[in-house]
C-alpha positions as a printed Julia matrix, in Angstrom:
78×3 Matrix{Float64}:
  92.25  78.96  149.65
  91.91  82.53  151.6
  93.81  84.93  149.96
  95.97  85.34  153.38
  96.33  81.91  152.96
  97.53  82.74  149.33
  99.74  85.17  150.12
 101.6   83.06  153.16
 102.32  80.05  150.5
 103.22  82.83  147.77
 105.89  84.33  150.24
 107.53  80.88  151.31
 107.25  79.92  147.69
 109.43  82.73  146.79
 112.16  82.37  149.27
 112.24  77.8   149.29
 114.77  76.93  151.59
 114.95  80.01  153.38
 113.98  79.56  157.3
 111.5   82.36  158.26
 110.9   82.84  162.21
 107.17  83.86  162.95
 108.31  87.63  163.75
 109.83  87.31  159.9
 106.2   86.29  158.8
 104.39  88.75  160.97
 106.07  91.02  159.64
 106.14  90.11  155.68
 102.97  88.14  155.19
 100.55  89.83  157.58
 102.72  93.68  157.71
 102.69  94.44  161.51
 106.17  95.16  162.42
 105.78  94.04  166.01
 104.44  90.68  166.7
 101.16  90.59  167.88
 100.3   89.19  171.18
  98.26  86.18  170.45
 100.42  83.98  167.8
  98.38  80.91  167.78
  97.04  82.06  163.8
  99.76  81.23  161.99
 100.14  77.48  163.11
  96.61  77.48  162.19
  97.26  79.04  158.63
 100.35  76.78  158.38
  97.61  73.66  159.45
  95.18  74.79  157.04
  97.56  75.23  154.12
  99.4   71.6   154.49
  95.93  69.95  154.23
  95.42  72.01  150.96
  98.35  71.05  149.17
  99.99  68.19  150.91
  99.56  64.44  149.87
  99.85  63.74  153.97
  99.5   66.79  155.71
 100.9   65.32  158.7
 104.35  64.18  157.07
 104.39  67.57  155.12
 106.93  67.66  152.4
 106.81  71.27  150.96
 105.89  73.26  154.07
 108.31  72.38  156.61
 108.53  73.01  160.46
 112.4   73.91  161.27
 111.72  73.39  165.44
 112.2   75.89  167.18
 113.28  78.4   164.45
 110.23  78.83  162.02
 108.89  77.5   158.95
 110.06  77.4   155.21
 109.32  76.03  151.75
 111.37  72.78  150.66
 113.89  73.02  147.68
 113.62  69.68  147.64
 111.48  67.9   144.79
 109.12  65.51  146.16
């Protein structure tokens, strides 16, 4: 695991249940406070992380996809 990679599951970790938009993790995963023009990283860091620590990455059940809001750690136990 990168240690951006790290620090992206550390933050959603912290906060389970809490929706954050990609400006939100822009800004508190990564530190720019405006939103850099090409986005298409994080869905990759979000697809790299669920195949590291989800038993089907492609029916996630700790990193979940809130559509069209953002992403955030489930509260619930698997």
């Amino acid at each position: 695991m990168t240690s951006k990679e790290f620090d992206l599951l550390y933050f959603l970790y912290l906060h389970k249940g809490q929706v954050f938009t990609k400006e939100q993790l822009y800004e508190n995963v990564w530190g720019f406070e405006d939103m850099p023009k090409d986005t298409s990283n994080l869905p990759s860091f979000i697809r790299k992380l669920r195949k590291k620590i989800e038993p089907d990455p492609d029916n996630p059940i700790y990193i979940i996809t809130v559509w069209g809001v953002g992403y955030k750690f489930s509260e619930e136990k698997p």
